[in-house]
SERO-4910 file (N, C-alpha, C, O; in steps of 0.05 Angstrom, whole numbers):
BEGIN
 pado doro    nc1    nc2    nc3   cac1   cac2   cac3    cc1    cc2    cc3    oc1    oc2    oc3
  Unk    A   1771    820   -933   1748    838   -931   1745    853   -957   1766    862   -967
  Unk    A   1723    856   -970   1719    869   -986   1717    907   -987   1711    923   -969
  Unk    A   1722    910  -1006   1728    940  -1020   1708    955  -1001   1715    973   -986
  Unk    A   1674    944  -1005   1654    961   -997   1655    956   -967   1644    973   -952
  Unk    A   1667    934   -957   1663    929   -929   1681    946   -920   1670    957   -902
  Unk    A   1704    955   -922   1724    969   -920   1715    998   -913   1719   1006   -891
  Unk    A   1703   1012   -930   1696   1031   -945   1673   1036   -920   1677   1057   -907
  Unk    A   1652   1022   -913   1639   1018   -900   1641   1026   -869   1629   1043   -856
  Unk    A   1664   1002   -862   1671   1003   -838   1687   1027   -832   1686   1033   -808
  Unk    A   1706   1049   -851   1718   1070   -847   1694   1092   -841   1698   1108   -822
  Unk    A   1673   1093   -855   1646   1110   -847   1640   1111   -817   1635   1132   -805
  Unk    A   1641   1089   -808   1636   1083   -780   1655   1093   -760   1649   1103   -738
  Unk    A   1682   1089   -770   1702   1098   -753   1698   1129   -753   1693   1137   -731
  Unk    A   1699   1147   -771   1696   1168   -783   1668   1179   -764   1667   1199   -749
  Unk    A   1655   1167   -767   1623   1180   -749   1620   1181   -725   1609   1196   -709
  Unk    A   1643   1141   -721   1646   1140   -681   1659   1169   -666   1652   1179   -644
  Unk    A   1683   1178   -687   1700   1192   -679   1689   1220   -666   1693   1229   -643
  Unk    A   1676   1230   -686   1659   1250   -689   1639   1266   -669   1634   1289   -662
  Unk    A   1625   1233   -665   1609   1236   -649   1622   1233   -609   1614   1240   -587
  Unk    A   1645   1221   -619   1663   1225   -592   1677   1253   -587   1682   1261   -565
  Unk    A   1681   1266   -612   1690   1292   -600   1667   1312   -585   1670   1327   -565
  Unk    A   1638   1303   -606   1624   1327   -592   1613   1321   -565   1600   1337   -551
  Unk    A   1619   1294   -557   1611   1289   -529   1633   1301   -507   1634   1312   -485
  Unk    A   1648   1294   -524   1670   1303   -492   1675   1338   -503   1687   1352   -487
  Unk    A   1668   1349   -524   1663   1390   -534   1641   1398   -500   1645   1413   -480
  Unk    A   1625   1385   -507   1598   1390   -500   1606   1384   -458   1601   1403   -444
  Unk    A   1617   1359   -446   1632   1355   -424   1650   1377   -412   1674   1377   -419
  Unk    A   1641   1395   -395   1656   1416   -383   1686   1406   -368   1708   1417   -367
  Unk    A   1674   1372   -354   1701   1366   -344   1723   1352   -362   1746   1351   -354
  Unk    A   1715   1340   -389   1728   1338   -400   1739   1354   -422   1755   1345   -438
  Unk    A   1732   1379   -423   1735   1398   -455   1757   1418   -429   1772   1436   -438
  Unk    A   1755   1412   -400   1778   1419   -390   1770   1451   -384   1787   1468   -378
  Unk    A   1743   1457   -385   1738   1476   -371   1713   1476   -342   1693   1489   -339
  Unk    A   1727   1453   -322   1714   1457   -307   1707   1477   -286   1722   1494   -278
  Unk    A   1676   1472   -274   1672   1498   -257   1683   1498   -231   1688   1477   -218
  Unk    A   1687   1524   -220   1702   1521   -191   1679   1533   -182   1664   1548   -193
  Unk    A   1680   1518   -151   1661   1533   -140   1666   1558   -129   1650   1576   -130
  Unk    A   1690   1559   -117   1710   1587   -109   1711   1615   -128   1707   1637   -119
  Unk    A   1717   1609   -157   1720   1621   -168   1690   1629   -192   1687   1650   -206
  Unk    A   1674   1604   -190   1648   1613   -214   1621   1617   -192   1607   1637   -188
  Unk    A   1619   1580   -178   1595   1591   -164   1585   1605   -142   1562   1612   -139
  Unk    A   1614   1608   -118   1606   1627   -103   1602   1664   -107   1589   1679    -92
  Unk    A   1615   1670   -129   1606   1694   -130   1583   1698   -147   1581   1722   -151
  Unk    A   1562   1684   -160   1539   1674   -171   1523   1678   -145   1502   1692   -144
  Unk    A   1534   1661   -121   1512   1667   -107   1507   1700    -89   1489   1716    -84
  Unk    A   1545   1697    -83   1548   1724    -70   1526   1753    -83   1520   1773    -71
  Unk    A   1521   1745   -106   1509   1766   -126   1485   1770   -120   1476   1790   -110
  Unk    A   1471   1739   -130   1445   1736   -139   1421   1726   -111   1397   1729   -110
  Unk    A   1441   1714    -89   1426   1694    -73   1425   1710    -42   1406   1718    -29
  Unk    A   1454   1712    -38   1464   1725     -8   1458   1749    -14   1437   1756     -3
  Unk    A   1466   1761    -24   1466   1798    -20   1436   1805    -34   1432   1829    -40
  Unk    A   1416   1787    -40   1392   1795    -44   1365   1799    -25   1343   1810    -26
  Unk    A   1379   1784     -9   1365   1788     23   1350   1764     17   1329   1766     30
  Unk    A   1351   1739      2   1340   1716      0   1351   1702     17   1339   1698     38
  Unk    A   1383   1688     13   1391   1676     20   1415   1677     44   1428   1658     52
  Unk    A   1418   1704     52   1441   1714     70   1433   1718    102   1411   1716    113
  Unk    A   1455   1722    112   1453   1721    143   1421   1726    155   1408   1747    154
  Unk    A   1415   1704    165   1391   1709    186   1366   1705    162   1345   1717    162
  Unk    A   1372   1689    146   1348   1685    124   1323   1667    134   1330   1644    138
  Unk    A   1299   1671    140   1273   1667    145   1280   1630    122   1277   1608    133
  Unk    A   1287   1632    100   1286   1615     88   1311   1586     93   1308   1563    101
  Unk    A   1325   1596     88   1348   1578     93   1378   1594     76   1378   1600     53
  Unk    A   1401   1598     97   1426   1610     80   1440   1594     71   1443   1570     76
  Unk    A   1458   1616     49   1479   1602     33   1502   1614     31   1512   1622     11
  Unk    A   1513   1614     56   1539   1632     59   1561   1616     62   1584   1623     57
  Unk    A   1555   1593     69   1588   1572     67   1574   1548     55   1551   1540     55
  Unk    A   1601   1540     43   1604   1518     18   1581   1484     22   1571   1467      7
  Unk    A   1583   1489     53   1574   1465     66   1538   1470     57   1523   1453     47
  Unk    A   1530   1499     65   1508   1505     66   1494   1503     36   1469   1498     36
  Unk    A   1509   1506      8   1503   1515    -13   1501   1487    -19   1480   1478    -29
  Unk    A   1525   1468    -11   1531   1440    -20   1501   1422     -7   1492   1404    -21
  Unk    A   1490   1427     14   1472   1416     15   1436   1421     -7   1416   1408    -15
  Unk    A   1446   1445     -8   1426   1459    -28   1427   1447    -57   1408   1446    -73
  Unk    A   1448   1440    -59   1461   1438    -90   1433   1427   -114   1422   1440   -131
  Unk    A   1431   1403   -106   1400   1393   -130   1378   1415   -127   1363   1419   -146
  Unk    A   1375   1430   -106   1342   1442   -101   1362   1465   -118   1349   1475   -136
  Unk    A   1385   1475   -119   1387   1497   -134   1387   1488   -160   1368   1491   -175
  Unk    A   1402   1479   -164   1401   1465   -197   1372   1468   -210   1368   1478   -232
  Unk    A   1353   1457   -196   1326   1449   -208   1306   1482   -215   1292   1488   -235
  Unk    A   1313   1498   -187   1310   1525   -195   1320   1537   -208   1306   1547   -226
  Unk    A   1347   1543   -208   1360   1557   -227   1366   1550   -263   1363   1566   -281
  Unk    A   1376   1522   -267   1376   1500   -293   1340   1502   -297   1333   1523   -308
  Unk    A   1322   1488   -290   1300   1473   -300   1280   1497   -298   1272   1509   -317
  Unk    A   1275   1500   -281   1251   1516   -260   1251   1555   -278   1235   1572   -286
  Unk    A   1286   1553   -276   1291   1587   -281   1277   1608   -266   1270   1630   -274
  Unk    A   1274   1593   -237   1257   1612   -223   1271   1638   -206   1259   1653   -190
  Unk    A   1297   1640   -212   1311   1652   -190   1334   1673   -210   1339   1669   -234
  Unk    A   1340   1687   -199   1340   1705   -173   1312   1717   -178   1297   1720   -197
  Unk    A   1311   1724   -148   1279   1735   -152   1283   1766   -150   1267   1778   -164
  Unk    A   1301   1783   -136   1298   1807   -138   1321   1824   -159   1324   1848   -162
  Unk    A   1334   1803   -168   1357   1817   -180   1351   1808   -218   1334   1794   -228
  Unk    A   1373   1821   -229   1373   1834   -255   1367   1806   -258   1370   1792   -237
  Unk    A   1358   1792   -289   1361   1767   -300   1383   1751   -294   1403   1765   -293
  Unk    A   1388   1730   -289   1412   1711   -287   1426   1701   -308   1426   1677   -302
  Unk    A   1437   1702   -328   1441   1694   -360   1448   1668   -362   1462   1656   -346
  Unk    A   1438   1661   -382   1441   1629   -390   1465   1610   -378   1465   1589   -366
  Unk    A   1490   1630   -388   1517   1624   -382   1516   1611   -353   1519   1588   -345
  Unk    A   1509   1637   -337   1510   1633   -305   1488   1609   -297   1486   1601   -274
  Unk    A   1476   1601   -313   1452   1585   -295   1463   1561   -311   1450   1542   -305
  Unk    A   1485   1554   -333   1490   1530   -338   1512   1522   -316   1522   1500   -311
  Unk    A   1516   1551   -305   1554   1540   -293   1539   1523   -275   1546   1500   -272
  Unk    A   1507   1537   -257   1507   1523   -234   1501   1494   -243   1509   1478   -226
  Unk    A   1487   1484   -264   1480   1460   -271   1505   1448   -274   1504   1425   -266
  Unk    A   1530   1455   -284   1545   1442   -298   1555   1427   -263   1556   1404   -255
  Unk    A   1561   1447   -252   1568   1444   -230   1567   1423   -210   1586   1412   -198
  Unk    A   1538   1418   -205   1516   1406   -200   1520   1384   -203   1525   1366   -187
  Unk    A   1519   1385   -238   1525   1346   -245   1552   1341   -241   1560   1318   -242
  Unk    A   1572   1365   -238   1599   1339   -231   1605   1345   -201   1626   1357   -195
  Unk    A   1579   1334   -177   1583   1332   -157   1580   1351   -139   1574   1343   -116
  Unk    A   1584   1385   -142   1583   1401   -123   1612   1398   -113   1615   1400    -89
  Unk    A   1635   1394   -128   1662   1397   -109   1666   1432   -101   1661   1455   -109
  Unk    A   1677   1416    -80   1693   1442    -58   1717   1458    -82   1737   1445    -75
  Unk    A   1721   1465    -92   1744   1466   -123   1749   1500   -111   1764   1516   -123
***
């Protein structure tokens, strides 16, 4: 193999590499900080959803007080909260942070965690 082919092909390795770290940086379940639902997104909702008189006991709309109930919700929240940014409706702003956990969440499945 030649000098420049060499030279060449190390660029590539060099860029593959690179571009593999920032995929799995950017991967919550792989950068090894994944979300729990126990510990990130139920008190997200406890906050923002249940104790706002939206989503809690005896809700006109539909509740989200156990895992089963939220787990079925999971895409329609995502789309509101990630895409939509339509929510919470009566409470302070929701911050970026909190509305990526629920997306992050979201896409790896909605586990019970």
């Amino acid at each position: 193999m030649s000098e420049t082919k060499k030279n060449r092909a190390g660029w590539w390795v060099l860029i593959g590499g690179i571009l593999l770290f920032a995929a799995c940086e950017a991967d919550p379940i792989l950068s090894g900080e994944e979300i729990s639902y126990a510990a990130d997104i139920r008190p997200l909702i406890d906050v923002n959803c249940s104790s706002s008189g939206c989503h809690g006991a005896g809700s006109l709309e539909f509740e989200l007080l156990t895992y089963n109930q939220v787990k079925l919700k999971a895409s329609d929240i995502r789309q509101v909260v990630w895409v939509n940014r339509a929510t919470p409706h009566y409470t302070v702003s929701m911050s970026d942070a909190d509305r990526q956990k629920f997306r992050d969440w979201v896409d790896a499945g909605a586990p019970n965690n």
